[in-house]
N, CA, C and O of each residue as an XYZ file, in Angstrom:
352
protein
N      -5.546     24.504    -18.853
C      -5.667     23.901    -20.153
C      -6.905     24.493    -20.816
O      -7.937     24.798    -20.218
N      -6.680     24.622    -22.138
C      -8.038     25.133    -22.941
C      -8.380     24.028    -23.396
O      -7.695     23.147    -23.916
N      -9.849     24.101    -23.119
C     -10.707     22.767    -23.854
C     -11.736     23.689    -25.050
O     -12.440     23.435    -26.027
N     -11.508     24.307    -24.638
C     -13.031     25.802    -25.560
C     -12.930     24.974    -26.789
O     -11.844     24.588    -27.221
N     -14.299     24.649    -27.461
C     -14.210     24.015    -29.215
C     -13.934     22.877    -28.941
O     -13.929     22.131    -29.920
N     -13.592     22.223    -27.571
C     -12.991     20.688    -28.109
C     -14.101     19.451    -27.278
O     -14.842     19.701    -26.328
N     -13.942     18.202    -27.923
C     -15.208     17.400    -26.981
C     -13.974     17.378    -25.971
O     -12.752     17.404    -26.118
N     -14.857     17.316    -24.855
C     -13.990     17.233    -23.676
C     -14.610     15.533    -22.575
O     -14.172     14.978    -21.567
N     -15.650     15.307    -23.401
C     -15.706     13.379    -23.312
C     -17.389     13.808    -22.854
O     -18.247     12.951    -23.068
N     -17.776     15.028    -22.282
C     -19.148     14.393    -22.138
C     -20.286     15.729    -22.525
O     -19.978     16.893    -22.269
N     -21.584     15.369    -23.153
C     -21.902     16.668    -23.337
C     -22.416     17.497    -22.747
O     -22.896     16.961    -21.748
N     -22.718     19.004    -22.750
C     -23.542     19.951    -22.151
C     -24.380     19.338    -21.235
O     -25.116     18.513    -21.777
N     -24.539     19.456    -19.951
C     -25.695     19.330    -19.266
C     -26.704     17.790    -19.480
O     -27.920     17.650    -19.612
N     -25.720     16.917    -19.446
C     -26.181     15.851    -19.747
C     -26.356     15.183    -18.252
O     -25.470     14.947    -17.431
N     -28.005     14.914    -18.136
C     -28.727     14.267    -17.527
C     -28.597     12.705    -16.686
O     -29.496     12.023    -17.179
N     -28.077     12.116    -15.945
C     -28.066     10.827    -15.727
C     -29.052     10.042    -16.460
O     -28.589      9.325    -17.347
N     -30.565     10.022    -16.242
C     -31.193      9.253    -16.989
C     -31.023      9.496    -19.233
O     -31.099      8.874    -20.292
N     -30.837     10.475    -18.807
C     -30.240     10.591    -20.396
C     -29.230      9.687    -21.057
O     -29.310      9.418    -22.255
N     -28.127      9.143    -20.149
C     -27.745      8.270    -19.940
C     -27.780      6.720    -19.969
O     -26.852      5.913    -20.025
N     -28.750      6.591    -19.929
C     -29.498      5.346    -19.898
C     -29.975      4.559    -20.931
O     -30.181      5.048    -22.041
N     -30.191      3.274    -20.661
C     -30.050      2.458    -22.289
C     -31.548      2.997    -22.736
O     -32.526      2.778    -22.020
N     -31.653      3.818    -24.152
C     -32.604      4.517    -24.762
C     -32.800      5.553    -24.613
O     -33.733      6.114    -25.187
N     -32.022      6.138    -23.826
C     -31.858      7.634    -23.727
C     -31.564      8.464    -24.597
O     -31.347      7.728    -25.560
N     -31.380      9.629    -24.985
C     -30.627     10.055    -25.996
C     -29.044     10.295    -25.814
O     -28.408     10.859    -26.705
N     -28.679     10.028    -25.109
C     -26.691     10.403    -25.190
C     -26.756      9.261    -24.619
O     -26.581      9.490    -23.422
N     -26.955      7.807    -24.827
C     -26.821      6.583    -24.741
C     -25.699      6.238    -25.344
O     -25.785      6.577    -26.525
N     -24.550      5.660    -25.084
C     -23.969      5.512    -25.910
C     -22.787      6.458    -26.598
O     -21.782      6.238    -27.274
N     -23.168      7.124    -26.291
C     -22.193      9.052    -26.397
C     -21.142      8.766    -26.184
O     -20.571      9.377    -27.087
N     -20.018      8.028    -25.382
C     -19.134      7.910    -25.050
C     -18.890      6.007    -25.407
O     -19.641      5.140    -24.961
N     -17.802      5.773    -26.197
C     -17.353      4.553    -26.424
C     -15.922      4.335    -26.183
O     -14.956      4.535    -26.919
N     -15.986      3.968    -25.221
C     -14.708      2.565    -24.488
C     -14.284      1.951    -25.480
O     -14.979      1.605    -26.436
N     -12.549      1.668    -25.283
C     -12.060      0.060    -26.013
C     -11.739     -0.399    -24.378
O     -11.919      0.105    -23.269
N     -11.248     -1.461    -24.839
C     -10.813     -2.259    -23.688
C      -9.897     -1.586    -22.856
O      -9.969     -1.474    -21.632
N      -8.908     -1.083    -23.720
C      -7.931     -0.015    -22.936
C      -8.203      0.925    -21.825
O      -7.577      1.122    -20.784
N      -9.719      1.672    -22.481
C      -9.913      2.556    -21.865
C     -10.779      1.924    -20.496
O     -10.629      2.469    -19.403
N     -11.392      1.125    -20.603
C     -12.263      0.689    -19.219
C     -11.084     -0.391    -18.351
O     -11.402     -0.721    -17.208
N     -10.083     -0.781    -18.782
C      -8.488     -1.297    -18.155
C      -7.967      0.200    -17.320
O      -7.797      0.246    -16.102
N      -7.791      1.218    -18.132
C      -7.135      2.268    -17.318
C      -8.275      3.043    -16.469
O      -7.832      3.880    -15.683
N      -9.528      2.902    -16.510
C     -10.482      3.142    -15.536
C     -10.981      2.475    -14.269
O     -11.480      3.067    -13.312
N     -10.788      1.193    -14.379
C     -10.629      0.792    -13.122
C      -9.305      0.822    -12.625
O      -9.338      0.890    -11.396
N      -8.446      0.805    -12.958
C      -7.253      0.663    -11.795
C      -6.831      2.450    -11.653
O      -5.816      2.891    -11.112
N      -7.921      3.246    -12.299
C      -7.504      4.319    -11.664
C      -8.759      4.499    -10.008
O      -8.631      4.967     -8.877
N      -9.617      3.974    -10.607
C     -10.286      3.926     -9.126
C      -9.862      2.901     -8.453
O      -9.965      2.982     -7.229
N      -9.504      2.150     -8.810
C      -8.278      1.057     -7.231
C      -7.423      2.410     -6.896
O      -6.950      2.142     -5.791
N      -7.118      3.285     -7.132
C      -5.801      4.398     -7.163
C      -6.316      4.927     -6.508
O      -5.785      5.255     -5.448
N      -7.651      5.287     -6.817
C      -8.221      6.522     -6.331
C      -8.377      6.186     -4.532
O      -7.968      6.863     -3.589
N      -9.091      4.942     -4.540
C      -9.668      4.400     -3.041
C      -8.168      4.350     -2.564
O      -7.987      5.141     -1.638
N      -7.099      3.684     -2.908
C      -5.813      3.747     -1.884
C      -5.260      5.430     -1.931
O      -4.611      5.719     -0.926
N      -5.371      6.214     -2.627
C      -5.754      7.435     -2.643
C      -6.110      8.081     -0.580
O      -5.602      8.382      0.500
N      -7.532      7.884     -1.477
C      -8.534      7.798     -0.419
C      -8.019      7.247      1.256
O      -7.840      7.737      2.371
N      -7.938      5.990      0.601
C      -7.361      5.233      2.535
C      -6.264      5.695      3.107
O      -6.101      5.603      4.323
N      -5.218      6.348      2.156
C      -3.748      6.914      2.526
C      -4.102      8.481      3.379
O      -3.431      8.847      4.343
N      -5.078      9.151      2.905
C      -5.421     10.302      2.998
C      -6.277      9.929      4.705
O      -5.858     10.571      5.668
N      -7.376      8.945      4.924
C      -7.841      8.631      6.092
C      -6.820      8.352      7.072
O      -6.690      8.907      8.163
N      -6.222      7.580      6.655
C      -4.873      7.145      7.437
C      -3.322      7.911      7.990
O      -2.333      7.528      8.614
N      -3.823      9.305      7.299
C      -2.590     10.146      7.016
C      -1.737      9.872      7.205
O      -0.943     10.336      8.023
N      -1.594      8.744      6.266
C      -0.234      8.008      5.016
C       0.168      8.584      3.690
O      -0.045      8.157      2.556
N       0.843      9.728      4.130
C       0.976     10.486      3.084
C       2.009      9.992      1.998
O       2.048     10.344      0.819
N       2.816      9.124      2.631
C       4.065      7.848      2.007
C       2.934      6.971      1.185
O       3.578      6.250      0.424
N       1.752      6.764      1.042
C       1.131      5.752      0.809
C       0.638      6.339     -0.806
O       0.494      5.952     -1.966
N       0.488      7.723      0.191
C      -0.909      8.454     -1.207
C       0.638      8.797     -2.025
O       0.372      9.016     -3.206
N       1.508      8.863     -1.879
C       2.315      9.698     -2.770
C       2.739      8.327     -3.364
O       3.264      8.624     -4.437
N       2.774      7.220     -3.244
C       3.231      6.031     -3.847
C       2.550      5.599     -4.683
O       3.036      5.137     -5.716
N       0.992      5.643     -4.408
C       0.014      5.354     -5.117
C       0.007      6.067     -6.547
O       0.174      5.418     -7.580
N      -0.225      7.619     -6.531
C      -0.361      8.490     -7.469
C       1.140      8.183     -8.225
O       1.078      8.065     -9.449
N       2.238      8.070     -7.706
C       3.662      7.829     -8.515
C       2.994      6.531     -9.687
O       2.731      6.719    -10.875
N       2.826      5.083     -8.821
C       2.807      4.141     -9.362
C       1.521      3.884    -10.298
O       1.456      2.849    -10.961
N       0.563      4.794    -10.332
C      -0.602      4.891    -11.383
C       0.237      5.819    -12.567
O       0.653      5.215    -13.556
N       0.411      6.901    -12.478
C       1.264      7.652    -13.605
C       2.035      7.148    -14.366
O       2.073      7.309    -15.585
N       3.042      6.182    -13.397
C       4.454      6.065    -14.206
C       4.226      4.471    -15.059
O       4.545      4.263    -16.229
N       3.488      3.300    -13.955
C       3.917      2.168    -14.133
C       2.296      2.037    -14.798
O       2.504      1.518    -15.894
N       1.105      2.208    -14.694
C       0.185      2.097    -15.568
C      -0.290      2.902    -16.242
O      -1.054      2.347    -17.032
N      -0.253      4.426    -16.439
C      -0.902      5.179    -17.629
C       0.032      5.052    -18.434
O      -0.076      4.615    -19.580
N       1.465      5.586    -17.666
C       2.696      6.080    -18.937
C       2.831      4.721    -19.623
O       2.487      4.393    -20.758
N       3.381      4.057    -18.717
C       3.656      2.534    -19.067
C       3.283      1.548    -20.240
O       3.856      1.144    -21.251
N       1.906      1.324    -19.565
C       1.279      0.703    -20.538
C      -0.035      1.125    -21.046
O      -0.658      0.446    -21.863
N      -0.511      2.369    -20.516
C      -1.931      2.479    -21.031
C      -1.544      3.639    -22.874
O      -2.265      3.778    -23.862
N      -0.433      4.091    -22.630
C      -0.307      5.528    -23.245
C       0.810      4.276    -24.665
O       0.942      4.613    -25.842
N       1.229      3.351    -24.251
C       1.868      2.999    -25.162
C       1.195      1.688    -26.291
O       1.669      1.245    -27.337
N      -0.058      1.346    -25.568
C      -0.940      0.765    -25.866
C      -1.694      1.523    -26.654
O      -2.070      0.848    -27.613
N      -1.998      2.361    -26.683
C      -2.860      3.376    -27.378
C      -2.115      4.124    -28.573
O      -2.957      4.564    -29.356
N      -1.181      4.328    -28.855
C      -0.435      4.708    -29.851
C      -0.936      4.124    -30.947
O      -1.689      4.700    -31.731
N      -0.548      2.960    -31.058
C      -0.966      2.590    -31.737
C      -2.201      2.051    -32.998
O      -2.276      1.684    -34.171
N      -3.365      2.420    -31.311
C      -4.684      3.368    -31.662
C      -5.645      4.519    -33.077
O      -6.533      4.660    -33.918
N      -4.358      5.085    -32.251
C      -4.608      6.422    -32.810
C      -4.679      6.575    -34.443
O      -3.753      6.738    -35.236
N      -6.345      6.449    -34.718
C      -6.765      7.029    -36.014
C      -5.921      8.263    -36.734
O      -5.813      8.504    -37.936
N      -5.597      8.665    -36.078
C      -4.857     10.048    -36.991
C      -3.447     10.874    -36.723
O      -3.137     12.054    -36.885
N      -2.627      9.536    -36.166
C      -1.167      9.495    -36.458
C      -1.257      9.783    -38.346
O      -0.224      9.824    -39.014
């Protein structure tokens, strides 16, 4: 994928404490509800991810990644957001 020219969500060489409340890229990045909804249950995804992969439950990890794609991004995170979108 080409990102060249485009924000790609975070900037150049940005610092953790930069980060930080009073920092300068404080704030740089703004969440709706949607977006911090489809961020945690992608890290619930990620850790059963994770435990399927320790467990070499490969039935587990492949269920996991199915049921994050289909039944919560496509589902409801991507159809939730449509509607969103400043520049439909």
């Amino acid at each position: 994928m080409n990102c060249e020219g485009h924000d790609c969500g975070l900037k150049d060489h940005t610092k953790q404490e930069e980060c930080q409340p009073g920092g300068p890229a404080h704030g740089y990045l703004k969440f709706s509800q949607a977006d911090r909804w489809i961020s945690s249950v992608l890290q619930k995804t990620e850790a059963e991810v994770a435990q399927g992969f320790a467990d070499y439950r490969l039935d587990n990890v492949a269920n996991a990644v199915y049921d994050f794609a289909w039944n919560e991004y496509c589902d409801w995170y991507l159809e939730n957001r449509q509607g969103a979108n400043p520049h439909r």
